[in-house]
N, CA, C and O atoms as a GROMACS GRO file, in nm:
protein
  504
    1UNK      N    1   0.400   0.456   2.409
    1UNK     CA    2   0.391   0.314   2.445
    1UNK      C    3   0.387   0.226   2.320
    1UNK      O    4   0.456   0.124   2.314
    2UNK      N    5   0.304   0.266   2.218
    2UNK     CA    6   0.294   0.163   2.094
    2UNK      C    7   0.423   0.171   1.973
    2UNK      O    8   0.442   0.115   1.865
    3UNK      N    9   0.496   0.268   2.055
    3UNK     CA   10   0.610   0.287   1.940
    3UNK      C   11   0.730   0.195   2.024
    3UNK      O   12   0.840   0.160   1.981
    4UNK      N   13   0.680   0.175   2.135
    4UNK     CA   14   0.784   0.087   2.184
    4UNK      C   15   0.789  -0.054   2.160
    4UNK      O   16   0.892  -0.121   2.166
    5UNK      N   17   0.682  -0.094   2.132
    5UNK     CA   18   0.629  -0.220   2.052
    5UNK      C   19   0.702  -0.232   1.941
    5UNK      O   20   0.708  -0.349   1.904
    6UNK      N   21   0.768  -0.144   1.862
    6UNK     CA   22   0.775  -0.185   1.707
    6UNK      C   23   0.924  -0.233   1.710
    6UNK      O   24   0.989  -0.212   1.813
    7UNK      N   25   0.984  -0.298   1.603
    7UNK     CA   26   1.128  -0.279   1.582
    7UNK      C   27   1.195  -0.114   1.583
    7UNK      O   28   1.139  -0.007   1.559
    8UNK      N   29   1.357  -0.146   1.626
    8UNK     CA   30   1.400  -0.032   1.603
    8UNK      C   31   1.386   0.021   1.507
    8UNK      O   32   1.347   0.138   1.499
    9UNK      N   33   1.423  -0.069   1.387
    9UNK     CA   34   1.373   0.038   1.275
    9UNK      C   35   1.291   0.148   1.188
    9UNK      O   36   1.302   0.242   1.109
   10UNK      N   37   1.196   0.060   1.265
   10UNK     CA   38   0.992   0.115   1.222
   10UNK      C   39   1.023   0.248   1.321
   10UNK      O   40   1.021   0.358   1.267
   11UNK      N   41   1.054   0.238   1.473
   11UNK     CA   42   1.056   0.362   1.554
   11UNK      C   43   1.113   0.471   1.471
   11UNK      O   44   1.060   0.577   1.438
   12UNK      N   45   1.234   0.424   1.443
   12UNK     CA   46   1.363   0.522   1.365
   12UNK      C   47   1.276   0.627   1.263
   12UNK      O   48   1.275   0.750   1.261
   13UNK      N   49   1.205   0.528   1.178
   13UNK     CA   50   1.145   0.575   1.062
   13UNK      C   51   1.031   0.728   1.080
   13UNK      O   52   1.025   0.842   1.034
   14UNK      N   53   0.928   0.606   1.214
   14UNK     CA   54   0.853   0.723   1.257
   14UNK      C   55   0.865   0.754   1.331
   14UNK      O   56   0.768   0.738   1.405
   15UNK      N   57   0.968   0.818   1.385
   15UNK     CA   58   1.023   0.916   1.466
   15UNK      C   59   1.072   1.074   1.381
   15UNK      O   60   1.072   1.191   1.421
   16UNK      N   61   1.106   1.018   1.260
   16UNK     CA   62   1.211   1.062   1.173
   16UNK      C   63   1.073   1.155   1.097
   16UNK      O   64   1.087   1.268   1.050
   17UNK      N   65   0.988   1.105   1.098
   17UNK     CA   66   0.836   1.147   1.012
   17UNK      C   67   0.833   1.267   1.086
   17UNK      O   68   0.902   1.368   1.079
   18UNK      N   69   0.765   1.243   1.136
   18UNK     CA   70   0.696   1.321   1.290
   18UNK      C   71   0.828   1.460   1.291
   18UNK      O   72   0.787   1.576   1.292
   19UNK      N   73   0.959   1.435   1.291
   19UNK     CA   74   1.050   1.545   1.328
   19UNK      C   75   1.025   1.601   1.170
   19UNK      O   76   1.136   1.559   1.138
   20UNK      N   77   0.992   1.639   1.088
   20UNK     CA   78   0.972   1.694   0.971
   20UNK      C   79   0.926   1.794   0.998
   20UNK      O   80   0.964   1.900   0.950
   21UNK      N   81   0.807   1.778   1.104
   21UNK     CA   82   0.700   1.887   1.121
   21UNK      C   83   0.584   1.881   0.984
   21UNK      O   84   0.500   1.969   0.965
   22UNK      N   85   0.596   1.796   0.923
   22UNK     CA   86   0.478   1.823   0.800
   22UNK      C   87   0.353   1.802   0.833
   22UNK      O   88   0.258   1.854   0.774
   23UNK      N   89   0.346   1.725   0.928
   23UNK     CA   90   0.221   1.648   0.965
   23UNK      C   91   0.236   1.578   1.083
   23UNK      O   92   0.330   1.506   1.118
   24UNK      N   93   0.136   1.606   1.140
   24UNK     CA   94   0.144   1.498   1.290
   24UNK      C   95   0.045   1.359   1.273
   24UNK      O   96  -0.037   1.367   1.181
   25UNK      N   97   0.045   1.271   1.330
   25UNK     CA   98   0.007   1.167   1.336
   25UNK      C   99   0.035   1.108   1.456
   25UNK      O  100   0.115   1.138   1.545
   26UNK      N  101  -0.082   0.978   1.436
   26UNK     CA  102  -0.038   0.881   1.606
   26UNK      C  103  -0.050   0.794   1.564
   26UNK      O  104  -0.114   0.794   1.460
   27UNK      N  105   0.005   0.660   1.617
   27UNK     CA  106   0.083   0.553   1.573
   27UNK      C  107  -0.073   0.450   1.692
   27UNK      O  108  -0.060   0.426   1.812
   28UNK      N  109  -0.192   0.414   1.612
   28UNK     CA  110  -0.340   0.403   1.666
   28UNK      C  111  -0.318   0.133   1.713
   28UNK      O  112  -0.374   0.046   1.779
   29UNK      N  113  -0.189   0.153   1.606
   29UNK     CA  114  -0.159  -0.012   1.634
   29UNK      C  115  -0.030  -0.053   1.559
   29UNK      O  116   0.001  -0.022   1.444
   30UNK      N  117   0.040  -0.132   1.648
   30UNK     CA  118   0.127  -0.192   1.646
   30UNK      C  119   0.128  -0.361   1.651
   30UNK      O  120   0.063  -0.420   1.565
   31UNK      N  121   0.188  -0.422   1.733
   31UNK     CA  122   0.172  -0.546   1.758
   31UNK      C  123   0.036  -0.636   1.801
   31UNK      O  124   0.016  -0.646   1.922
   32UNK      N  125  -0.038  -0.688   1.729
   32UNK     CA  126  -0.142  -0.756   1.724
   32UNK      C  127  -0.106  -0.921   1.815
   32UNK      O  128  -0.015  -1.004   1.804
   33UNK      N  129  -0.219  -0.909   1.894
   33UNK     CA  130  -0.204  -1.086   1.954
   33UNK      C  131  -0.265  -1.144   1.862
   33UNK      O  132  -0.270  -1.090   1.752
   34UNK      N  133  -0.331  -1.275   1.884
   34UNK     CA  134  -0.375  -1.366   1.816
   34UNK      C  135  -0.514  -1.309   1.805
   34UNK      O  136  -0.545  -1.283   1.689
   35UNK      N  137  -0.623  -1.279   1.912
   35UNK     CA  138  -0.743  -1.232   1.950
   35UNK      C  139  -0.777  -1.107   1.824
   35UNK      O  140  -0.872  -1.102   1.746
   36UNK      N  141  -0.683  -1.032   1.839
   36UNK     CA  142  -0.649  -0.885   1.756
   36UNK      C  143  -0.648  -0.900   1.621
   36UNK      O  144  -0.713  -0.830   1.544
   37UNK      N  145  -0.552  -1.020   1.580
   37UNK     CA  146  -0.546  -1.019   1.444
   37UNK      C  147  -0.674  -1.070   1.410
   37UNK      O  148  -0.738  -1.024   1.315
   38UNK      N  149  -0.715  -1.160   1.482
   38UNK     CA  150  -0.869  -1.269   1.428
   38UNK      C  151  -1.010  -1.165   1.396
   38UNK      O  152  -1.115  -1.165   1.331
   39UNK      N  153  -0.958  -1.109   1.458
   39UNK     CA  154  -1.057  -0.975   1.533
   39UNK      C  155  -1.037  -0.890   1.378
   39UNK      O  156  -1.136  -0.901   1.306
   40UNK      N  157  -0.939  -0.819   1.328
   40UNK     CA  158  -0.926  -0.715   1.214
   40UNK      C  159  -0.976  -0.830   1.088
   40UNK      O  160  -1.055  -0.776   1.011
   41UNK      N  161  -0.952  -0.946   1.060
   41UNK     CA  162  -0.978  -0.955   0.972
   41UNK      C  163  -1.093  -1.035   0.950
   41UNK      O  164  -1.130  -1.049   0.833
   42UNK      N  165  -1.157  -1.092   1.043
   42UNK     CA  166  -1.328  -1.097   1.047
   42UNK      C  167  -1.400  -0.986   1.057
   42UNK      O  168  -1.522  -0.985   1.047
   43UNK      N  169  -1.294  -0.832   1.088
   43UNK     CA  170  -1.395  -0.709   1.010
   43UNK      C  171  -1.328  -0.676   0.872
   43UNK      O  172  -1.337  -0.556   0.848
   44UNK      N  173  -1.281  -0.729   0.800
   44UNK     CA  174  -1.209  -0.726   0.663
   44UNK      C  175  -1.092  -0.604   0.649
   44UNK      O  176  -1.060  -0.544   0.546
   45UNK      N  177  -1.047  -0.591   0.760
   45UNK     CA  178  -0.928  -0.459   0.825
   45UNK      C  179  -0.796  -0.539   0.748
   45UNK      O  180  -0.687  -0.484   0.734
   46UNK      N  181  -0.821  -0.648   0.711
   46UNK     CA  182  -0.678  -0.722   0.702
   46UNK      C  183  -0.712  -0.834   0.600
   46UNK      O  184  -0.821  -0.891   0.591
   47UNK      N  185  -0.611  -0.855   0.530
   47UNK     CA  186  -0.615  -0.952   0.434
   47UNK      C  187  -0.578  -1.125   0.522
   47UNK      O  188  -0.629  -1.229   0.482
   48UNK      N  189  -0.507  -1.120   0.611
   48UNK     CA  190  -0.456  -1.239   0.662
   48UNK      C  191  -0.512  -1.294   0.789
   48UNK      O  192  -0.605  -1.240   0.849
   49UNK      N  193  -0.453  -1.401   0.826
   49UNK     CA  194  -0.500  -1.480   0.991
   49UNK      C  195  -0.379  -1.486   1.060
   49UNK      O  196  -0.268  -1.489   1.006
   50UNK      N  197  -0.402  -1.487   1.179
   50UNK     CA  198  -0.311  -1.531   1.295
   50UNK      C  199  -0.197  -1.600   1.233
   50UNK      O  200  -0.242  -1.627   1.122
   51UNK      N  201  -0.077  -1.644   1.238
   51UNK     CA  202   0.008  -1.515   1.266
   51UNK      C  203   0.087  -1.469   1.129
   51UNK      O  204   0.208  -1.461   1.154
   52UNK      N  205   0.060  -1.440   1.004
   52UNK     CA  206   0.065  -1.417   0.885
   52UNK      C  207   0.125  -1.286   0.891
   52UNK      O  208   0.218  -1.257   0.815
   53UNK      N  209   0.074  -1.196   0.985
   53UNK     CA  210   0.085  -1.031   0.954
   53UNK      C  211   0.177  -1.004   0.990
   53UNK      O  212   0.222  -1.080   1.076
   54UNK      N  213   0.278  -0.863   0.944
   54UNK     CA  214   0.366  -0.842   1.025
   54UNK      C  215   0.332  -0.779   1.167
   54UNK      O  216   0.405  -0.763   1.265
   55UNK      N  217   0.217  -0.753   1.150
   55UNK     CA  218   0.151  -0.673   1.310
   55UNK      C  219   0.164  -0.815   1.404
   55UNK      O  220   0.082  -0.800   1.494
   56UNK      N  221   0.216  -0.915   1.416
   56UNK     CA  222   0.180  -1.053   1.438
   56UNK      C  223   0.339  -1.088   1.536
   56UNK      O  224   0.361  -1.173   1.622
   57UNK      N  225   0.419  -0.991   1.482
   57UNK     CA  226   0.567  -1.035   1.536
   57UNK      C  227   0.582  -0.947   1.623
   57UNK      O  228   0.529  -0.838   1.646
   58UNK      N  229   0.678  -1.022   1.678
   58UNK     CA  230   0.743  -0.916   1.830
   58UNK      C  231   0.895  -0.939   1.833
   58UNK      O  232   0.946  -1.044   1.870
   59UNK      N  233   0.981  -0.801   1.781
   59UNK     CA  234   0.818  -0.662   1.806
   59UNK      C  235   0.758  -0.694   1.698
   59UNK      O  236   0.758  -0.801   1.637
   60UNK      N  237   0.686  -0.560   1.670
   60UNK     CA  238   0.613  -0.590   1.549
   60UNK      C  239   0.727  -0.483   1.441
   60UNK      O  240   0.808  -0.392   1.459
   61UNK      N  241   0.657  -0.579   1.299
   61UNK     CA  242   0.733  -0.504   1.195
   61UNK      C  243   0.629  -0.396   1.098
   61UNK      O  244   0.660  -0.331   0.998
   62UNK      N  245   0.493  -0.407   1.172
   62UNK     CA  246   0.363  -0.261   1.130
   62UNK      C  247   0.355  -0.184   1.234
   62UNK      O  248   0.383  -0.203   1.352
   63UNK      N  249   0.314  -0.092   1.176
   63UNK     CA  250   0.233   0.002   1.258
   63UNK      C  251   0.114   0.045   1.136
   63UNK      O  252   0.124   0.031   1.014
   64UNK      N  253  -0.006   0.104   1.219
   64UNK     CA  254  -0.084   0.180   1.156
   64UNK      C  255  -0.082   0.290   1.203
   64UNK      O  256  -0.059   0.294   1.324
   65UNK      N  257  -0.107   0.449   1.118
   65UNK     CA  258  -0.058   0.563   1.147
   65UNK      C  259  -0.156   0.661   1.118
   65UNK      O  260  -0.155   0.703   1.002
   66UNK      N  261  -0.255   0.715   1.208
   66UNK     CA  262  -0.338   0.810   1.116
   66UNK      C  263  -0.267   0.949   1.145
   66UNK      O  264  -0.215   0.980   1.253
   67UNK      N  265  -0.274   1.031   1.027
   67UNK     CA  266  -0.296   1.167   1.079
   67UNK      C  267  -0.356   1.280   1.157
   67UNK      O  268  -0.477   1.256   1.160
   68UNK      N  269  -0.328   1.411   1.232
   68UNK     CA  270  -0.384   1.460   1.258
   68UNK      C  271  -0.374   1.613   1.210
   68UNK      O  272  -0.276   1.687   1.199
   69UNK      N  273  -0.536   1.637   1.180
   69UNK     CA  274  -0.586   1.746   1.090
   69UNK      C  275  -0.606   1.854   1.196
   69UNK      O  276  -0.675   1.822   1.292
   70UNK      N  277  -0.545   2.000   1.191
   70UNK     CA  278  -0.660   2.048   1.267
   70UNK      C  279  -0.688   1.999   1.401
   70UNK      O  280  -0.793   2.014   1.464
   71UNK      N  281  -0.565   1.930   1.440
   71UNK     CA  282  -0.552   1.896   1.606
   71UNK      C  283  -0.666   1.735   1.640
   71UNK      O  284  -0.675   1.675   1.747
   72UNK      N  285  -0.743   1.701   1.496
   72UNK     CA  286  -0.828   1.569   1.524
   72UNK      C  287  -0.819   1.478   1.415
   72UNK      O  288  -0.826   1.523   1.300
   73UNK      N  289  -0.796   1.303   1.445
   73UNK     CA  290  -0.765   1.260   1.337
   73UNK      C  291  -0.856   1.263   1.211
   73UNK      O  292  -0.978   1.269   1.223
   74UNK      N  293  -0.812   1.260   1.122
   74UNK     CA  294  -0.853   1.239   0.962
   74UNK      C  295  -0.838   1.109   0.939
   74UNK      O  296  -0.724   1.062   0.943
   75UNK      N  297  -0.964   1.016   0.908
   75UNK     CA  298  -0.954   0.928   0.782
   75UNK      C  299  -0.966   0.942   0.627
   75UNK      O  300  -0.994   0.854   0.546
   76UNK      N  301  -0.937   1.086   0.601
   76UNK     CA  302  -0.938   1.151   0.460
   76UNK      C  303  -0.854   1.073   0.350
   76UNK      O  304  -0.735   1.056   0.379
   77UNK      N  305  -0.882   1.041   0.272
   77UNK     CA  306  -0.798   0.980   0.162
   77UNK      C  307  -0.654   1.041   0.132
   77UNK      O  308  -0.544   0.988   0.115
   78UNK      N  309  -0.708   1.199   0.132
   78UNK     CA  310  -0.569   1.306   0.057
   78UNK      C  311  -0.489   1.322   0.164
   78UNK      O  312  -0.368   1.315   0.141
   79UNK      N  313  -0.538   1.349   0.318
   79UNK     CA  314  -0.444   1.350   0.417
   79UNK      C  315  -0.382   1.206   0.454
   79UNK      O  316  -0.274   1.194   0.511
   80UNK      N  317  -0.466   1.093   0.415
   80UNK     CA  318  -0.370   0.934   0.444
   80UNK      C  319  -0.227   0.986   0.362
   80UNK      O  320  -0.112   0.995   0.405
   81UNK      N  321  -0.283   1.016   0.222
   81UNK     CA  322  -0.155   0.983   0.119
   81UNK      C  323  -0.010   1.111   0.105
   81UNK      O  324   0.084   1.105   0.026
   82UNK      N  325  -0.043   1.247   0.238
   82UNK     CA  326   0.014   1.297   0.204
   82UNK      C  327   0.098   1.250   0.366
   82UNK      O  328   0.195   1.313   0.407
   83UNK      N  329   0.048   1.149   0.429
   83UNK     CA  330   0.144   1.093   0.554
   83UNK      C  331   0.188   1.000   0.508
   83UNK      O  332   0.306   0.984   0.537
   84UNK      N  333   0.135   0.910   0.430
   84UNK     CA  334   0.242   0.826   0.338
   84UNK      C  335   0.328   0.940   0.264
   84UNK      O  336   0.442   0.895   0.273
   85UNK      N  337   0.336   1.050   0.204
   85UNK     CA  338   0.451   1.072   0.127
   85UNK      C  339   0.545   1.086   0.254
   85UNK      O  340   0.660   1.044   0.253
   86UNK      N  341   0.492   1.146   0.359
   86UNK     CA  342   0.633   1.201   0.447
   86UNK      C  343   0.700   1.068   0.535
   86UNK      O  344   0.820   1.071   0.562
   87UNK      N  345   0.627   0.968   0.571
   87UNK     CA  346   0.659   0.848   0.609
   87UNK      C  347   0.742   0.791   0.529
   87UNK      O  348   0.848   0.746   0.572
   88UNK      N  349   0.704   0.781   0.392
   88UNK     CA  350   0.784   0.749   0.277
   88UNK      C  351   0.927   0.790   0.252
   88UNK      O  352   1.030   0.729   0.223
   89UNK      N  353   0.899   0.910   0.274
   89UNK     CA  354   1.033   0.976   0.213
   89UNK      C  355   1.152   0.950   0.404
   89UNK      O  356   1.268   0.919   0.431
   90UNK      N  357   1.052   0.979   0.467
   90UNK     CA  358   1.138   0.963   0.595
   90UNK      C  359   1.210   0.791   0.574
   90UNK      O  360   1.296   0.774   0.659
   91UNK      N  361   1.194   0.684   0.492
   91UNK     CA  362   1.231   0.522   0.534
   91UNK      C  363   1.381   0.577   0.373
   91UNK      O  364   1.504   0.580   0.363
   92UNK      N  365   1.304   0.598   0.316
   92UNK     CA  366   1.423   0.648   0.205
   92UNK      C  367   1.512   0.718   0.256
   92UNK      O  368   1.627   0.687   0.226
   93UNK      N  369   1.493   0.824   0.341
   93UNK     CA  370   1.630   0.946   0.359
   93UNK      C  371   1.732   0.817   0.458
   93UNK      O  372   1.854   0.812   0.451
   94UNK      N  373   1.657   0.736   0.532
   94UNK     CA  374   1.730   0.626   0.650
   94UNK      C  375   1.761   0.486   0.530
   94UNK      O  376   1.796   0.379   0.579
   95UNK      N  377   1.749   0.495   0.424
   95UNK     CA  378   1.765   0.403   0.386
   95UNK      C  379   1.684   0.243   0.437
   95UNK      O  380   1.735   0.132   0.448
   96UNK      N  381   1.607   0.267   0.450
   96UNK     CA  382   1.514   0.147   0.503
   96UNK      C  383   1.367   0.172   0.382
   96UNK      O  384   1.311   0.279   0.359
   97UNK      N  385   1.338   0.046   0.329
   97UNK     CA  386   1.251   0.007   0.219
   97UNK      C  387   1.139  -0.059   0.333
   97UNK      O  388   1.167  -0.146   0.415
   98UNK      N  389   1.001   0.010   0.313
   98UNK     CA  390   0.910  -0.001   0.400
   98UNK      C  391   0.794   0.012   0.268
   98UNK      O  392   0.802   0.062   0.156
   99UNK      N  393   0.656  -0.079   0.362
   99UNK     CA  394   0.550  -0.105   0.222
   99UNK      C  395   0.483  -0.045   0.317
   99UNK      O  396   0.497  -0.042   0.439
  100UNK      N  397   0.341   0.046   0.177
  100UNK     CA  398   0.244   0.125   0.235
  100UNK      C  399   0.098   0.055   0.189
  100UNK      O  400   0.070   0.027   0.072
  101UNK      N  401   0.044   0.042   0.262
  101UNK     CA  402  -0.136   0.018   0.233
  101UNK      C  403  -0.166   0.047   0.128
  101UNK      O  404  -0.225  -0.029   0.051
  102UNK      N  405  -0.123   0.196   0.095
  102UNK     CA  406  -0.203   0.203  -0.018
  102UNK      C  407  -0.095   0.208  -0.152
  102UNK      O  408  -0.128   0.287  -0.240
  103UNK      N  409  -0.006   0.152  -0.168
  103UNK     CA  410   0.059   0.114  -0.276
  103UNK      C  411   0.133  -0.028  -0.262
  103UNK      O  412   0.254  -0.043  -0.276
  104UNK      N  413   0.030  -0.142  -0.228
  104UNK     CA  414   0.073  -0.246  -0.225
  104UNK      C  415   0.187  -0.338  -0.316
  104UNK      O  416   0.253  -0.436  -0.283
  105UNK      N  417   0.182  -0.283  -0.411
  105UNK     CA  418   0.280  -0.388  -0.493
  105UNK      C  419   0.416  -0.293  -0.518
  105UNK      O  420   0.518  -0.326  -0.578
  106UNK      N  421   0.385  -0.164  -0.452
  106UNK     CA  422   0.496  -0.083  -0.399
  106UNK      C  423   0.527  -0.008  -0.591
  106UNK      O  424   0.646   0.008  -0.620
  107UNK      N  425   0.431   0.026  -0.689
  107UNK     CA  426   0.475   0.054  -0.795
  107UNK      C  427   0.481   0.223  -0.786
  107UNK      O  428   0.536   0.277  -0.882
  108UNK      N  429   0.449   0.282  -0.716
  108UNK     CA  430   0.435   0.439  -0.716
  108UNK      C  431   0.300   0.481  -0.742
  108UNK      O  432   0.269   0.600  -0.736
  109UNK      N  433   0.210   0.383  -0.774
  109UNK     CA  434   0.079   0.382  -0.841
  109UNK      C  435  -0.022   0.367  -0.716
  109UNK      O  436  -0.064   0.254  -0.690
  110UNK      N  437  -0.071   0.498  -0.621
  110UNK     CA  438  -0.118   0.492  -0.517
  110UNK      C  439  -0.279   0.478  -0.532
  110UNK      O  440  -0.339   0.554  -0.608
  111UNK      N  441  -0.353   0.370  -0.452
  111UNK     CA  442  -0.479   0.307  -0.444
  111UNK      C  443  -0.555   0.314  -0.526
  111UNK      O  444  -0.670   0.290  -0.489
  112UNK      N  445  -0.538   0.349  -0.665
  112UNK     CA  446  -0.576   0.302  -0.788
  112UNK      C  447  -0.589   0.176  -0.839
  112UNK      O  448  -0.696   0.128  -0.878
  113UNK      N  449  -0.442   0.098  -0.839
  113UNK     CA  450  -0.443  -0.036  -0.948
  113UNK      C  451  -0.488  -0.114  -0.760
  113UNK      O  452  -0.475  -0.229  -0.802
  114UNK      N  453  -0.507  -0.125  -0.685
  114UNK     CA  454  -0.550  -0.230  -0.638
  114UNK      C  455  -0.685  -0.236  -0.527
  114UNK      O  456  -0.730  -0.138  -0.469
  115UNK      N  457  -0.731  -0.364  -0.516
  115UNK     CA  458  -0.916  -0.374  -0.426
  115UNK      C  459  -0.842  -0.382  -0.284
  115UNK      O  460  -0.938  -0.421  -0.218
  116UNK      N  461  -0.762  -0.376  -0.214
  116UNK     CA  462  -0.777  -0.353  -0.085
  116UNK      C  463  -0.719  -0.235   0.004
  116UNK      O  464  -0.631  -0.273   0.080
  117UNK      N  465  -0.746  -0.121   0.009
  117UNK     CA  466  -0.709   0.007   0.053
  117UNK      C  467  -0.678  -0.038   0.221
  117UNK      O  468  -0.738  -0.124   0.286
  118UNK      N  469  -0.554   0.059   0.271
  118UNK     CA  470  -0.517   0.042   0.401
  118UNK      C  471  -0.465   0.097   0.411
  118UNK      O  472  -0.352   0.057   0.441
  119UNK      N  473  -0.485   0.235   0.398
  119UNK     CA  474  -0.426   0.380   0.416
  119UNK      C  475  -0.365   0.411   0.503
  119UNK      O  476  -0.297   0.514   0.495
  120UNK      N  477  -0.366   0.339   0.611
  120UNK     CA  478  -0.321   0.390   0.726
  120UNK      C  479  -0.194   0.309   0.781
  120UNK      O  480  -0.131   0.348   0.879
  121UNK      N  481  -0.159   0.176   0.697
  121UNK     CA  482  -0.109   0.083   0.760
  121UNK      C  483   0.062   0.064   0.640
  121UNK      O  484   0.080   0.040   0.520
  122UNK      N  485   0.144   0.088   0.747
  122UNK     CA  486   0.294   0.082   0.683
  122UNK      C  487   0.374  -0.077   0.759
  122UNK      O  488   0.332  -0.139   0.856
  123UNK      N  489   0.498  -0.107   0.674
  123UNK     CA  490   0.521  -0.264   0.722
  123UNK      C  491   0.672  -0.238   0.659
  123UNK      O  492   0.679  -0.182   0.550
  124UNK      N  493   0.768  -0.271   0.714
  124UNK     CA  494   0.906  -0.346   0.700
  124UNK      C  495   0.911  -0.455   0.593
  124UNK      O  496   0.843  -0.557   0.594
  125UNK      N  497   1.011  -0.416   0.488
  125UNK     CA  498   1.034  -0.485   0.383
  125UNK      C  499   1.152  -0.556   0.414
  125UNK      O  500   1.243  -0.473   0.407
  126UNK      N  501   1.200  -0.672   0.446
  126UNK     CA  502   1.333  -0.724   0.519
  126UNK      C  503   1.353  -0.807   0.417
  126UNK      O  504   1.451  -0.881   0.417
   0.00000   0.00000   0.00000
């Protein structure tokens, strides 16, 4: 249901993940209303307000994606970043340039150089 929310492209991408077999994951948010977004970032989940985010458009151009470890999700740091590599590499093999939480300024330099971690959360670079 929440993958039907997204653009085709975002589906394409993580669809494309997921068929790797490296790692499973579930796709936990997509398209945010107004209530939703106000809501993530008065718990500091989000840098922005209503309607700023790409979780904000319809469809939407985010998703957030956790992994699953061992059949239960992980908020583990090492398992976020090794579903960003396969998410990653899945928007590259399709040719689609997609930004990750935790390498915001997109340098290869993962949640080191920057203060707001969002490991879980990928977005359409258009």
């Amino acid at each position: 249901m929440r993958l039907s929310m997204l653009t085709y492209d975002m589906q394409w991408i993580l669809r494309e993940a997921l068929a790797y077999g490296v790692i499973d994951f579930s796709v936990i948010c997509t398209y945010r209303n107004k209530a939703d977004q106000e809501k993530a970032y008065s718990e500091k989940k989000s840098k922005v307000r209503w309607p700023d985010s790409k979780h904000n458009k319809w469809p939407a151009q985010a998703a957030d994606c956790v992994p699953y470890v061992n059949g239960k999700i992980s908020w583990n740091k090492l398992h976020c970043c090794v579903l960003a590599g396969v998410i990653l590499a899945a928007a590259a093999r399709l040719g689609k340039n997609i930004r990750w939480g935790g390498d915001w300024d997109q340098d290869g330099v993962p949640i080191t150089d920057q203060d707001f971690q969002d490991l879980v959360h990928y977005e359409e670079m258009l």
